[in-house]
C-alpha atoms as an extended CHARMM CRD file, in Angstrom:
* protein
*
        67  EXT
         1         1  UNK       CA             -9.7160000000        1.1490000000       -4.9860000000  PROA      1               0.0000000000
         2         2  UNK       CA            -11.0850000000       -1.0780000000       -2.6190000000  PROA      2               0.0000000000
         3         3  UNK       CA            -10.7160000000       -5.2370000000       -2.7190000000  PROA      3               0.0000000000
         4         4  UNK       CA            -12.4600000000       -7.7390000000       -0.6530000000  PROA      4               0.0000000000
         5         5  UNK       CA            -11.2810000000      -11.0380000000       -0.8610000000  PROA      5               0.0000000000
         6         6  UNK       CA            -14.2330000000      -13.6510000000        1.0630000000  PROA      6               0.0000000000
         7         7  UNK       CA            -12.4230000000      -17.0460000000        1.7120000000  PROA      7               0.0000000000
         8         8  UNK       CA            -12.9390000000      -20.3560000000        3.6900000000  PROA      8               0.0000000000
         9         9  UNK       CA             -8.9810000000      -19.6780000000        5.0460000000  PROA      9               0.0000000000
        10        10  UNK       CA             -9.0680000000      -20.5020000000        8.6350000000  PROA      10              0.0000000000
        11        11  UNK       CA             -8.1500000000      -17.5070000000       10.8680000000  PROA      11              0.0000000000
        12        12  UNK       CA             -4.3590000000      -18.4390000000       10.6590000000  PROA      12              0.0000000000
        13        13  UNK       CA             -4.5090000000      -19.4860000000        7.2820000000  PROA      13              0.0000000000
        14        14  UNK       CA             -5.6580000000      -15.4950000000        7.0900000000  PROA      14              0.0000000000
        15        15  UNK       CA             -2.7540000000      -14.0260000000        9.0250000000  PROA      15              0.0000000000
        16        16  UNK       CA             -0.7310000000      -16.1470000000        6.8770000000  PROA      16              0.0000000000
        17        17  UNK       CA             -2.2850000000      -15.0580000000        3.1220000000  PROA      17              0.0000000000
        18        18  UNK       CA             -2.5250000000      -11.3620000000        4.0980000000  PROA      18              0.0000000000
        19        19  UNK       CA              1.3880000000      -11.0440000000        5.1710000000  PROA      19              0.0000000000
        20        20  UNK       CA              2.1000000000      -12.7920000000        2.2170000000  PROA      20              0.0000000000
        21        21  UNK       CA              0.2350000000      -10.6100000000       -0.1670000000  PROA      21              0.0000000000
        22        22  UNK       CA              1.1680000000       -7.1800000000        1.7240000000  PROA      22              0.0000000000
        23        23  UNK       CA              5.1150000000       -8.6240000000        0.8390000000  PROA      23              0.0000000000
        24        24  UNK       CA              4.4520000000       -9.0150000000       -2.9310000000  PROA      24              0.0000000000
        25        25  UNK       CA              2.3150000000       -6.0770000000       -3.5130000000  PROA      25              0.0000000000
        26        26  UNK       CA              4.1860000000       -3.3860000000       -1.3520000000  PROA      26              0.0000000000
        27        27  UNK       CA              7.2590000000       -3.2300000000       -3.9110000000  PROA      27              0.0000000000
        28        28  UNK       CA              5.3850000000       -3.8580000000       -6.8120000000  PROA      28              0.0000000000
        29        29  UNK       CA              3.6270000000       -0.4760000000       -5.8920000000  PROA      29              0.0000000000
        30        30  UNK       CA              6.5330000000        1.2340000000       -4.7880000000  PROA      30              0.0000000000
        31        31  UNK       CA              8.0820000000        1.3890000000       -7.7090000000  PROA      31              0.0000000000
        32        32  UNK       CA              5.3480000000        3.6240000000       -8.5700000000  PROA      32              0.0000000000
        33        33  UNK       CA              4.8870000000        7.2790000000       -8.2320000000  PROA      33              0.0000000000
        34        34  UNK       CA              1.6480000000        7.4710000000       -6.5490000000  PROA      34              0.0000000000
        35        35  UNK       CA              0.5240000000        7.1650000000       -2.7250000000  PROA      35              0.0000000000
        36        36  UNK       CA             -1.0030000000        4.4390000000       -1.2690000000  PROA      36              0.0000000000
        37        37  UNK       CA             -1.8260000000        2.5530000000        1.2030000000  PROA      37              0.0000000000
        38        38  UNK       CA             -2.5310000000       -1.4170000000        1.8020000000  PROA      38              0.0000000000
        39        39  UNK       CA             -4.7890000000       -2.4990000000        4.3670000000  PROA      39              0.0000000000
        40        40  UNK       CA             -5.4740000000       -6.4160000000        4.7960000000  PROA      40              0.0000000000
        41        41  UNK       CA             -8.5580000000       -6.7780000000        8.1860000000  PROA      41              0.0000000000
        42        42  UNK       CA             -8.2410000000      -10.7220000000        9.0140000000  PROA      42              0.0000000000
        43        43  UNK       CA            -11.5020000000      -11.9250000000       10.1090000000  PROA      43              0.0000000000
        44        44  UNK       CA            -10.2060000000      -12.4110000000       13.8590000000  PROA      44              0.0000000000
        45        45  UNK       CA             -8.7830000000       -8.6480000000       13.5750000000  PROA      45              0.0000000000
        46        46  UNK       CA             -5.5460000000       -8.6990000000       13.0260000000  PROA      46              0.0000000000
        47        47  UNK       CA             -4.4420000000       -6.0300000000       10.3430000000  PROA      47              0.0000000000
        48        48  UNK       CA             -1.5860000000       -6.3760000000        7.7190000000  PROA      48              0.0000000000
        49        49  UNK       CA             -0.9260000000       -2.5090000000        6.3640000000  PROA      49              0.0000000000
        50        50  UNK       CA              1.6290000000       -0.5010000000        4.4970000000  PROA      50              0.0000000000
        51        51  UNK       CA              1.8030000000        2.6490000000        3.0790000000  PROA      51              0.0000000000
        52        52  UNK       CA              3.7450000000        5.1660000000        0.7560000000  PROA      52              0.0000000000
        53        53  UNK       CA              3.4400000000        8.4980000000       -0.0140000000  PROA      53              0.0000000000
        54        54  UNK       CA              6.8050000000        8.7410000000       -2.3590000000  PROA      54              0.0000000000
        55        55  UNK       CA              8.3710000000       12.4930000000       -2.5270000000  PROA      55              0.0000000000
        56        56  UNK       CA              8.0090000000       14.1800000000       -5.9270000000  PROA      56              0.0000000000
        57        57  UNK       CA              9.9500000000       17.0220000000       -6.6130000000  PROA      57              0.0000000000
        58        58  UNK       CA              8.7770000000       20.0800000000       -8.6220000000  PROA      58              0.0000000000
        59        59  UNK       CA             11.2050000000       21.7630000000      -11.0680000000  PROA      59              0.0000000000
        60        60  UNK       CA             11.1540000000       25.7720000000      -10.7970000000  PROA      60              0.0000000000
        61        61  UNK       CA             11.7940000000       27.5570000000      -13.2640000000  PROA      61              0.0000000000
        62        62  UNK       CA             15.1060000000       29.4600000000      -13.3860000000  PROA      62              0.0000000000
        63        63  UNK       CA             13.6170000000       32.4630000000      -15.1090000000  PROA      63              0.0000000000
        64        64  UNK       CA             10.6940000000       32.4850000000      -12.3580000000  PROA      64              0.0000000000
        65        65  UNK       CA             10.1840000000       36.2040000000      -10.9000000000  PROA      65              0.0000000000
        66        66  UNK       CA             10.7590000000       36.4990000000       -7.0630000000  PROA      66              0.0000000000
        67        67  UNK       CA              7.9860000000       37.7310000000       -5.5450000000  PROA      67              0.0000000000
């Protein structure tokens, strides 16, 4: 998924806006079992970014033949 947001936010406002929405959407999604990553490009380059790749474990079988 990829979302572009165009604004009239000065640069600062930016820096401001894109911390903000990186701290409301990063635990939202990590309560999720998927990996992702969030990736907010200011127009003056600065870049807001977090990621998770959450650990699933896979059940084995105890009847499963050794090989």
């Amino acid at each position: 998924m990829d979302i572009r947001l165009i604004s009239t936010l000065t640069p600062d406002d930016e820096a401001r806006v894109a911390a903000a929405i990186c701290a409301v959407v990063a635990p939202l999604l990590d309560h999720l079992t998927i990996a992702y990553t969030i990736r907010i490009e200011t127009t003056d380059g600065q870049v807001f970014e977090h990621h998770n790749a959450p650990v699933v474990s896979v059940a084995v079988p105890s009847n499963a033949a050794a090989t």
